[in-house]
LOMAR-429085 format. One line per field, with one value per residue (C-alpha): x, y, z; residue number from 0. Coordinates in steps of 0.5 Angstrom, whole numbers, plus 500, padded with zeros to 3 digits. Example, Ala and Ser with C-alpha at 12.3 -4.5 7.8 and 13.67 -1.06 7.14 Angstrom:
BEGIN
px <- [525 / 527] $
py <- [491 / 498] $
pz <- [516 / 514] $
n <- [0 / 1] $
***
This chain:
BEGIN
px <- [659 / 665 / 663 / 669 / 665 / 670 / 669 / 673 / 671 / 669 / 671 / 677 / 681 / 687 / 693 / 688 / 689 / 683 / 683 / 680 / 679 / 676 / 673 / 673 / 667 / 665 / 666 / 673 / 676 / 683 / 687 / 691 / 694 / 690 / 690 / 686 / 685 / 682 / 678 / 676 / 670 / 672 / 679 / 681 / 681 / 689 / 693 / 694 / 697 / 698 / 699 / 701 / 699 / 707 / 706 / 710 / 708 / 707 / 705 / 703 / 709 / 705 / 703 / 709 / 712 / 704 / 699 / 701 / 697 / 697 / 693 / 691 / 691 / 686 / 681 / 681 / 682 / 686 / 687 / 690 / 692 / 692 / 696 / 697 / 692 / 691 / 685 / 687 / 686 / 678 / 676 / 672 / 677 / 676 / 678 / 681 / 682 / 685 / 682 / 683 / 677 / 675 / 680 / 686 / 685 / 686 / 679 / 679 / 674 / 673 / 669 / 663 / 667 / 668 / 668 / 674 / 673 / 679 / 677 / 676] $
py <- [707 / 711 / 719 / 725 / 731 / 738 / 745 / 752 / 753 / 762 / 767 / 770 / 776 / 775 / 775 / 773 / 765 / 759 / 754 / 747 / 741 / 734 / 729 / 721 / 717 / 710 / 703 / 701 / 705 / 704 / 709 / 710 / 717 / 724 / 730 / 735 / 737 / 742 / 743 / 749 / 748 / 745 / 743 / 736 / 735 / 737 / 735 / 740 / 736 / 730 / 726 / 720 / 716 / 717 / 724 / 725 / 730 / 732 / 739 / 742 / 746 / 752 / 751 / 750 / 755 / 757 / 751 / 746 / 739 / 735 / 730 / 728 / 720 / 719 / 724 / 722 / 729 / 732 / 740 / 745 / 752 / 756 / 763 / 768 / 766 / 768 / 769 / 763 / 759 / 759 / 753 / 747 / 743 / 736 / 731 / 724 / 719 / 712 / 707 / 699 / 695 / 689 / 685 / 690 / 694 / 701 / 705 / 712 / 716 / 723 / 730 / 733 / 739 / 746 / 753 / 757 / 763 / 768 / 775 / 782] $
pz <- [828 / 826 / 826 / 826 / 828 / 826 / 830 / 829 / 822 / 821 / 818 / 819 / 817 / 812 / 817 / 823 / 826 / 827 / 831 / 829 / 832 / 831 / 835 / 833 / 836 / 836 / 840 / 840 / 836 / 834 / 831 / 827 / 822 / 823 / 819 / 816 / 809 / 805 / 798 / 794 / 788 / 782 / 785 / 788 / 796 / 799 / 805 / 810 / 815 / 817 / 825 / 826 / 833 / 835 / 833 / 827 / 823 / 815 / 811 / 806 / 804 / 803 / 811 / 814 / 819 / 820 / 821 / 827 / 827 / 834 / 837 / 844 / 843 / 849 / 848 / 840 / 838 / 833 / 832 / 828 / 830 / 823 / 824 / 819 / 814 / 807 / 803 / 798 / 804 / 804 / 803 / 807 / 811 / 812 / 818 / 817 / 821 / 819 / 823 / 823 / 823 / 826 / 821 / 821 / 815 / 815 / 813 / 810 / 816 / 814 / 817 / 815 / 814 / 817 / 813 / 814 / 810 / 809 / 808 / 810] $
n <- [0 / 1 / 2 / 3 / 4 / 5 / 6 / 7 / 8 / 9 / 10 / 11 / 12 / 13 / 14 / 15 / 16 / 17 / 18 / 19 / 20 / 21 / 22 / 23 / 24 / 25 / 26 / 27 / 28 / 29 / 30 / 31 / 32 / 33 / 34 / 35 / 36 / 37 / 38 / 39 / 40 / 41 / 42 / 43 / 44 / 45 / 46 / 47 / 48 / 49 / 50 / 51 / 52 / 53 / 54 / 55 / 56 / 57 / 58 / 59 / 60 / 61 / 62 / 63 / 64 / 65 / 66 / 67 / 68 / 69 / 70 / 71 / 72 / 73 / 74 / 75 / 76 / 77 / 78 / 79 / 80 / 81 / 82 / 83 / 84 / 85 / 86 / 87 / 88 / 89 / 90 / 91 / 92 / 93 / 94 / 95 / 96 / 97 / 98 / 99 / 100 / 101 / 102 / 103 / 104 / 105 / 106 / 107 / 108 / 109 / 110 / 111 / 112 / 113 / 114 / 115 / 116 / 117 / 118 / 119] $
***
């Protein structure tokens, strides 16, 4: 059974920095893209940030120069460092992980979620 654990999630001043992070755990596991995406009460879900196994990455254009996604292949793990933070970004953000099954299909695997408030 496939399972993402997310941890980092706090309450941060505006202009302060989080650092979250996710792990995927199950037998056999193959991966393919990562990233992490956010939702607010009564809005759809949005990509944050997205990591391909090879590395490639994709922003939100309201995140770049400011958030960096990354993901260490061996240990399942994806982060996301978030710097200068802003109050617009509280939100509860969800891991993704796109994983192959038995057949080759690629299946969506998403966290629990992880708070990040943004205030001061």
């Amino acid at each position: 059974q496939v399972q993402l654990v997310e941890s980092g999630g706090d309450l941060v001043q505006p202009g302060g920095s989080l650092r979250l992070s996710c792990a995927a755990s199950g037998r056999d596991l193959r991966i393919g893209d990562m990233g992490w995406y956010r939702q607010v009460p009564g809005k759809e879900r949005e990509l944050v940030a997205r990591i391909t196994i090879g590395g490639a990455t994709n922003y939100a254009d309201s995140v770049k120069g400011r958030f960096a996604i990354s993901r260490d292949n061996a240990q399942r793990r994806v982060t996301l460092q978030m710097n200068s933070l802003k109050p617009e970004e509280t939100a509860v953000y969800y891991c993704y992980a796109a994983i192959y099954d038995s057949w080759w299909t690629l299946m969506d695997y998403w966290g629990q979620g992880t708070q990040v408030t943004v205030s001061s």
